[in-house]
C-alpha positions, 0 to 999 in steps of 0.5 A, spaced: 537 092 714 537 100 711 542 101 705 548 105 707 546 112 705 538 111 705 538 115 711 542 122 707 536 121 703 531 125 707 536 131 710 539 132 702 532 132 699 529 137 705 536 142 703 535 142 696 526 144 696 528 149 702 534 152 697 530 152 691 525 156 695 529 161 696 533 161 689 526 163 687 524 169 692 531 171 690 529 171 683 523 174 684 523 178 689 526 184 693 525 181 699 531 182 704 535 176 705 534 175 712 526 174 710 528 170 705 532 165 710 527 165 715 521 164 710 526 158 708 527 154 714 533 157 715 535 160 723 538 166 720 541 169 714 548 166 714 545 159 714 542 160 708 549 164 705 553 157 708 546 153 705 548 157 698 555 156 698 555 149 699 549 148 694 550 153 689 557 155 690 554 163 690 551 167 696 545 170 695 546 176 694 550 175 687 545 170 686 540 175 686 545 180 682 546 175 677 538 175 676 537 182 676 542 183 671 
């Protein structure tokens, strides 16, 4: 038998190695964003948006602006 949750694991492990990615490239570079989601595995660039909004609580793009400031 599996232990309740076990399965959540491996999606919220995948989300969060794809999020840190992309929190990289944004501090790093002035890649466009959709570049930036598609590069992460993400289908577009509201997915990634969506991604950063339940993850990080910001968008890219005042993520990137807090690290540009």
């Amino acid at each position: 038998m599996v232990p309740a949750g076990i399965g959540d694991f491996p999606r919220a492990w995948l989300a969060e190695v794809r999020m840190a990615q992309a929190c990289r490239l944004l501090r790093t570079s002035a890649l466009p964003l959709a570049f930036i989601a598609q590069r992460c595995g993400y289908g577009d660039q509201s997915a990634l948006t969506h991604a950063m909004r339940k993850l990080r609580g910001t968008t890219p793009s005042a993520y990137r602006k807090r690290y540009l400031a």
